[in-house]
C-alpha positions as CSV (number, residue, x, y, z in Angstrom):
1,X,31.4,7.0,-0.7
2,X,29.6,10.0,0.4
3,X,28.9,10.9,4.1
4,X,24.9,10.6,3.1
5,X,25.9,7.0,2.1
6,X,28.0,6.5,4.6
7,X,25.3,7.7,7.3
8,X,23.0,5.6,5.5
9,X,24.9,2.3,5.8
10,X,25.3,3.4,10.1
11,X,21.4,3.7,10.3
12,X,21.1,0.1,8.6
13,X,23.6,-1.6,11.1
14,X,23.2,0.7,14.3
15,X,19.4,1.7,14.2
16,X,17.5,-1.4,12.1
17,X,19.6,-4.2,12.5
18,X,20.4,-4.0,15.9
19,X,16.6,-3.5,16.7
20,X,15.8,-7.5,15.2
21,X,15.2,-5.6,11.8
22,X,17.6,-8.0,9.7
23,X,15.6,-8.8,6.6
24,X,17.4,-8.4,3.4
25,X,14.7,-7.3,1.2
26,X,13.8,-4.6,3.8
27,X,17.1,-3.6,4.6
28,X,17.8,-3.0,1.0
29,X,15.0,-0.5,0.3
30,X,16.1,1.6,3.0
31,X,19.5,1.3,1.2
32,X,18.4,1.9,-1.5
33,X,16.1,5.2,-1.0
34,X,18.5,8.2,0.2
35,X,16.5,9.7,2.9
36,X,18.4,13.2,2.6
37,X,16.3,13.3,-0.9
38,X,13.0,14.0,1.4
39,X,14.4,17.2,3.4
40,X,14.9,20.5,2.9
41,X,18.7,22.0,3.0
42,X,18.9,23.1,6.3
43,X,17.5,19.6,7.8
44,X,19.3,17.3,5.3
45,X,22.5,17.0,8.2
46,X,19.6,15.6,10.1
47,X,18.4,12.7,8.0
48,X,19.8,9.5,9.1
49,X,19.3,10.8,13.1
50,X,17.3,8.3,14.9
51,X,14.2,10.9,15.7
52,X,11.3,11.9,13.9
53,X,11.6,15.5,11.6
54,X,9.2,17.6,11.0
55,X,9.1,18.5,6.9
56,X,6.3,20.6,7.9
57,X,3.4,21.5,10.6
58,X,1.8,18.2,11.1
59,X,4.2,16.1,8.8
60,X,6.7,14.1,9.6
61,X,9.8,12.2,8.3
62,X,9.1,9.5,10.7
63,X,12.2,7.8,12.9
64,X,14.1,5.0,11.0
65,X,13.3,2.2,13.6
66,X,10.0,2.8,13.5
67,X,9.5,2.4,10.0
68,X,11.3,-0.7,9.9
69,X,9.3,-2.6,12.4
70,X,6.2,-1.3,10.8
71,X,7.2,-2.7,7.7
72,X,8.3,-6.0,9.5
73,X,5.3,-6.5,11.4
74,X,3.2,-5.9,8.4
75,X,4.8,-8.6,6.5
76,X,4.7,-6.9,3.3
77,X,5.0,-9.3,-0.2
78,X,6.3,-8.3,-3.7
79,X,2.6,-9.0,-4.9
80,X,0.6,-6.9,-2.2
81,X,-1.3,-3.7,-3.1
82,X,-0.3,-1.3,-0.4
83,X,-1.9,2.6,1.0
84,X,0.1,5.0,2.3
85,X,-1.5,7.3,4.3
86,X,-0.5,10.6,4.8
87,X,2.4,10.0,2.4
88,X,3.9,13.6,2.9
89,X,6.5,14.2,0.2
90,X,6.4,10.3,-0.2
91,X,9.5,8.7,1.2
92,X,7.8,6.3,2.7
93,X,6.1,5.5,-0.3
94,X,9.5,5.1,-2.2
95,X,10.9,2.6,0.6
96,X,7.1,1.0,0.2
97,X,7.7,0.6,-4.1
98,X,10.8,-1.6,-3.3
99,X,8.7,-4.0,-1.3
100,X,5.2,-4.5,-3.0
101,X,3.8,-4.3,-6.7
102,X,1.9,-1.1,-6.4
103,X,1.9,2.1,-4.0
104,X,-0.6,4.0,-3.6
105,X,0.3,7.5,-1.7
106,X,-2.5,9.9,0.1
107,X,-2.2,13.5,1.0
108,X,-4.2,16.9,1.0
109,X,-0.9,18.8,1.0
110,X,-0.8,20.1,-2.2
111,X,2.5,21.0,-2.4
112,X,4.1,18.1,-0.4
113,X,2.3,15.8,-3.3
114,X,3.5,17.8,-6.2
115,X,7.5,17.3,-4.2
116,X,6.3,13.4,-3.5
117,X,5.9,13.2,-7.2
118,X,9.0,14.1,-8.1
119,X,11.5,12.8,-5.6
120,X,9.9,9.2,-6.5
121,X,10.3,10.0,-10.4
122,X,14.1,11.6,-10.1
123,X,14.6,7.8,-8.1
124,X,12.6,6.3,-11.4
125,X,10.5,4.8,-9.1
126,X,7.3,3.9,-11.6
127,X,4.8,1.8,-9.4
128,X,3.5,4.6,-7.0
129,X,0.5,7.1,-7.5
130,X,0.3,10.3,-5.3
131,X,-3.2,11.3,-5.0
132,X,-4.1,14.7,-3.1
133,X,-7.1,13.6,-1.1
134,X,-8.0,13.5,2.6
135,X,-6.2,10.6,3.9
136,X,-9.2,10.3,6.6
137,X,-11.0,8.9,3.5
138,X,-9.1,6.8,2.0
139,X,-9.9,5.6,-1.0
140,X,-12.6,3.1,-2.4
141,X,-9.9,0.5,-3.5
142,X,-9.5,-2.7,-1.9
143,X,-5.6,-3.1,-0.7
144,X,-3.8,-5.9,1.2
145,X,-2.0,-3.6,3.7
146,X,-2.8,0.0,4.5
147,X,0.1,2.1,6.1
148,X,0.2,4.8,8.2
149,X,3.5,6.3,9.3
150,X,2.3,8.5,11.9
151,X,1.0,8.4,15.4
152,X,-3.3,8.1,15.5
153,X,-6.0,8.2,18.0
154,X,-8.5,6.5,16.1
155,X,-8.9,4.7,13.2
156,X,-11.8,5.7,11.1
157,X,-14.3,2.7,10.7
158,X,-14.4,3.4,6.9
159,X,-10.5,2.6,6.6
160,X,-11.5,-1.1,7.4
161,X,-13.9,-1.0,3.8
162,X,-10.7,-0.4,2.0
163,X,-8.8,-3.7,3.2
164,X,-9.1,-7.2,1.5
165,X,-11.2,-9.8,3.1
166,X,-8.6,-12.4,3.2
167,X,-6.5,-11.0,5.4
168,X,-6.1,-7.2,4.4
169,X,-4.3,-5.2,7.2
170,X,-4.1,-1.7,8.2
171,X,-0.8,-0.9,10.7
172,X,-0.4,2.6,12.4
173,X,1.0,3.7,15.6
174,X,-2.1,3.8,17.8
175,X,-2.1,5.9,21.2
176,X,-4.4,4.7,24.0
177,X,-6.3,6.5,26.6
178,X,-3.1,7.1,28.7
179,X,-1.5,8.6,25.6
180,X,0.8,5.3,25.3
181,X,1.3,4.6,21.6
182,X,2.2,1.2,20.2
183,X,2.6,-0.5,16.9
184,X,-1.2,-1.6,16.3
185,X,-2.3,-3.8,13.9
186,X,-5.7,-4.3,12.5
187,X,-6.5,-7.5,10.0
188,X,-9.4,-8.4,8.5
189,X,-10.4,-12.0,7.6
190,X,-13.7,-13.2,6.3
191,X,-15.8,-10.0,8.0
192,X,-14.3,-10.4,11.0
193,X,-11.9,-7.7,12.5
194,X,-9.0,-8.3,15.1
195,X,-6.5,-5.9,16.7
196,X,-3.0,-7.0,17.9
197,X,-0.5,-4.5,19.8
198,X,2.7,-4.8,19.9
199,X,6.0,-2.6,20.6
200,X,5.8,1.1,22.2
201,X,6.7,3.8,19.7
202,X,6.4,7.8,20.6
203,X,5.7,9.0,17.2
204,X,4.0,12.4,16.6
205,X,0.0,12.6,16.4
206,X,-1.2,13.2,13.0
207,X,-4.1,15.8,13.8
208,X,-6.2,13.8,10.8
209,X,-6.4,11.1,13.3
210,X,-6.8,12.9,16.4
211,X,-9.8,12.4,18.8
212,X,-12.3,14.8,19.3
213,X,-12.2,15.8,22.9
214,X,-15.7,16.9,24.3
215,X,-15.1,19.9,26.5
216,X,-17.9,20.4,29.6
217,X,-18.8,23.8,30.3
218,X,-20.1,24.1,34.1
């Protein structure tokens, strides 16, 4: 067994499972995607560290915990439709294909896209489409969970178009005023939206979903 495998088999039992993340079927996706796949030489020794990594300015290989109570919370089903959000070089869109029916990963990094498509297809992964748009926008698809791996500030209203009406739900890490962030989930159900917070999470702010601070000039 490699030390990569060996790493990853330490994250499973010291950083998800010890954390109440002890579902099989999600505890096997991260097993089965080799995080080390998704970073550059010099930052592979860092994969299975239990921090965020920057791939590059703005994008992040986000911290293993984190992902995994995302992907709890959002109780994800082998039949769902799922958005990934500022997918990056898409490994959480490969830990997403083990987990739903179809993937659909958004970035306006060019080049992170162009590596997202071919880290998923040397894993013959065959149920996600990279798309290089601006993740603000979305896309005009309805989905039954939109992810975003990244810390936001807002959550643009037009997002909530994109989720099914029978329960569609969009989970992010959301910061508050007081700069607190915390796993947020929105759902929607029949037209009506509801919010629901739950545990604290420090992830970096995506700047795509940063708030526009008004600046007074006396």
């Amino acid at each position: 067994m490699s030390d990569f495998n060996i790493a990853r088999k330490n994250m499973i039992h010291n950083q998800l499972m010890t954390n109440n993340i002890v579902e099989d079927y999600i505890l096997k996706a991260f097993d089965d995607i080799p995080r080390e796949n998704f970073l550059s030489l010099e930052k592979k020794p860092k994969a299975y560290l239990d921090e965020d990594i920057e791939i590059i300015t703005n994008r992040y290989l986000m911290e293993p915990r984190i992902i995994g109570n995302i992907i709890k919370l959002s109780k994800i089903k082998k039949n769902h439709v799922v958005m990934d959000l500022v997918c990056s070089n898409g490994y959480s869109s490969a830990i997403l294909s083990k987990l739903s029916k179809k993937v659909y990963g958004i970035d306006n990094k060019t080049n992170l896209i162009e590596q997202a498509i071919l880290n998923v297809k040397k894993l013959n992964i065959d149920n996600v489409n990279f798309l290089n748009k601006n993740p603000v926008n979305g896309l005009k698809k309805k989905f039954d969970i939109i992810f975003i791996f990244g810390g936001v500030q807002h959550i643009p209203d037009n997002l909530f178009d994109s989720l099914k009406n029978d329960g569609g739900t969009l989970i992010t890490v959301l910061y508050d005023d007081n700069d607190i962030g915390k796993i947020h989930i929105v759902k929607k159900l029949n037209g009506k939206i509801s919010r629901t917070s739950y545990i604290s999470a420090q992830t970096p702010i995506l700047k795509e979903f940063q708030k526009i601070r008004k600046e007074f000039i006396l």
